[in-house]
C-alpha positions in Angstrom: -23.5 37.7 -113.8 -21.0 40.7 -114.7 -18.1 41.7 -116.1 -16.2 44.8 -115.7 -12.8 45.8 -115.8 -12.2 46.2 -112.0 -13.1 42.5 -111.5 -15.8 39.9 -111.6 -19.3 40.6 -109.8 -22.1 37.8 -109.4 -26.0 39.2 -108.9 -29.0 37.7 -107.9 -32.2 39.1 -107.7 -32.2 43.4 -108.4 -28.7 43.9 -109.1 -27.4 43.1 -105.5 -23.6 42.0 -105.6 -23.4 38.6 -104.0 -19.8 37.7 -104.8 -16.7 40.2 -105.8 -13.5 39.9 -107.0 -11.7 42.8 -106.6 -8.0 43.1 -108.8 -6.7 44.0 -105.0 -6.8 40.0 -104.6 -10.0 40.3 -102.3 -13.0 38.2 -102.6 -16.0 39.6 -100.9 -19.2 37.4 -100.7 -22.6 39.4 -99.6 -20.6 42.3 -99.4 -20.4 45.0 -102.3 -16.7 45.9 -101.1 -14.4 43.4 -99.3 -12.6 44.6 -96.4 -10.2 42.1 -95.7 -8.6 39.8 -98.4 -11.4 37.4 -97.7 -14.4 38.7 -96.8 -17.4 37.2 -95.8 -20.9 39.4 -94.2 -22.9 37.2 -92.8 -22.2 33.4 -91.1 -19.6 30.9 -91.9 -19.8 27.0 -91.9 -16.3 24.9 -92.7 -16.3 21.2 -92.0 -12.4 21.6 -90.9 -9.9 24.4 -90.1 -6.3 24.5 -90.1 -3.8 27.5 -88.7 -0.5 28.3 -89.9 2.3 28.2 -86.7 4.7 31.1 -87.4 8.5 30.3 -85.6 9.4 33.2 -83.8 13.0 35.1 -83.3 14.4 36.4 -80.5 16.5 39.7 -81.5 18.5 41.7 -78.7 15.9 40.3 -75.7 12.8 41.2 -77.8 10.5 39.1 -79.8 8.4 40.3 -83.0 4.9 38.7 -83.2 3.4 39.7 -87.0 0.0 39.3 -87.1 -0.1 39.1 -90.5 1.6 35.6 -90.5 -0.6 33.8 -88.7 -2.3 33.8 -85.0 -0.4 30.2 -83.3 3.2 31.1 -82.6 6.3 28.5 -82.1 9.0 30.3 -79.9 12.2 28.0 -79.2 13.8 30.1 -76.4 17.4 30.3 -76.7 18.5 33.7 -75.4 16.3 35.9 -72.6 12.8 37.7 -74.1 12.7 41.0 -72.4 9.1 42.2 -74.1 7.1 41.4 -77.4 6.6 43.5 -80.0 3.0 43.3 -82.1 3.2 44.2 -85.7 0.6 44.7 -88.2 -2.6 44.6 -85.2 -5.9 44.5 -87.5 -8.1 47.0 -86.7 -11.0 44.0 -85.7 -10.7 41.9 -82.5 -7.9 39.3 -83.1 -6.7 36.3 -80.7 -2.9 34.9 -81.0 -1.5 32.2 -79.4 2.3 31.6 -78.4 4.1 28.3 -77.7 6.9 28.8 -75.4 9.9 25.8 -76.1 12.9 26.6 -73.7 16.1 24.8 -75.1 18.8 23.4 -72.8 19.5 26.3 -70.8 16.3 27.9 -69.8 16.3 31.5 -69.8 13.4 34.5 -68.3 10.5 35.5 -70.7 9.0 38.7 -70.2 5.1 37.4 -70.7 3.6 40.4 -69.4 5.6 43.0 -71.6 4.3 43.9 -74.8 4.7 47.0 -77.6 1.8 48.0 -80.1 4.5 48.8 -83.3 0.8 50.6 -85.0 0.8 52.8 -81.7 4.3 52.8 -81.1 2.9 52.1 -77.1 2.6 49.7 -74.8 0.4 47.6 -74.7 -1.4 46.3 -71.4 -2.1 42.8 -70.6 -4.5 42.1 -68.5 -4.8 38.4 -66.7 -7.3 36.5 -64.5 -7.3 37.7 -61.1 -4.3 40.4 -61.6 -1.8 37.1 -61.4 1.0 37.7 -64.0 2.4 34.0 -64.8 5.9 33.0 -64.5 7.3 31.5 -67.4 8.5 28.1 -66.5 12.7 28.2 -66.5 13.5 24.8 -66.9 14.6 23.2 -69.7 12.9 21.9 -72.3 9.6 22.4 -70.9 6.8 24.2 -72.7 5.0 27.1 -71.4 1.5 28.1 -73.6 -0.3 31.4 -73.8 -3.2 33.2 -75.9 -4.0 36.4 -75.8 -7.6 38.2 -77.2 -7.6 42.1 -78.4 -10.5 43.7 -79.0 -8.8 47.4 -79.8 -6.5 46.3 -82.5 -3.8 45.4 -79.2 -3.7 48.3 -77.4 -5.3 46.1 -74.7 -4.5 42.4 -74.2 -6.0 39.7 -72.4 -3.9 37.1 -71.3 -5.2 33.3 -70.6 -2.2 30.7 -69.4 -3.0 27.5 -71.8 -0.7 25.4 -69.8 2.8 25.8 -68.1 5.6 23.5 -67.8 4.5 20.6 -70.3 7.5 18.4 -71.0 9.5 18.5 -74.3 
């Protein structure tokens, strides 16, 4: 066991750091330096998992989807989405999922149309078969779609999780 200013550091064996804490507010175990806030090098068993569901906005036809808020998305569609825009893509693979809630009046939902905010580009989705879904435009149905990056979302690839699920 150490102490140094910079942190905490646990060793086993011939020095080797199995547990950091870094004063960044990372914690890396069987890593020397964590790269994420958490990080863990090597396999991980949990007996249960929880996500956090970020609500989304919809600001002048365009929706922002921060990926450092969470991964499962709520949107409650009030007004048309023209396009998505992806903020803070880690530089790992990453998967997100969006809920799709249309209110009263059911409006269009540009599914296919997403920005990179890191790149400032578009970024392409890619679905099964070339088939771009159609959001459903009824109301109060629910529409629900994940996406998995594996270029910190320059690419996406689109998977329909379910369409037109009653409110």
């Amino acid at each position: 066991r150490g102490l140094g200013i910079n942190g905490i550091n646990v060793w086993t064996g011939a020095g080797t750091s199995n547990l950091g804490v870094a004063t960044a507010q990372t914690l890396g175990i069987a890593t020397a330096t964590a790269r994420s806030t958490v990080d863990i090098d090597g396999r991980l068993r949990i007996k249960s998992l929880h996500e956090n569901v970020e609500e989304l906005d919809i600001s002048s036809g365009n929706v922002n989807v921060d990926l450092s808020k969470g991964q499962s998305f709520n949107l409650n569609v009030d007004a048309a989405v023209s396009g998505f825009t992806i903020l803070n893509p880690p530089t790992e693979a990453t998967a997100f999922t969006i809920k799709i809630v249309q209110g009263s009046t059911a409006f269009s939902v540009g599914i296919d149309t997403f920005t990179n905010n890191a790149t400032g580009a578009g970024a392409t989705v890619y679905w099964p078969g070339g088939n771009v879904p159609v959001v459903t435009q009824t109301a109060g149905k629910i529409d629900i779609y994940s996406f998995k990056s594996f270029d910190s979302c320059k690419a996406l690839f689109g998977i329909t999780g379910g369409q037109n699920f009653s409110n």
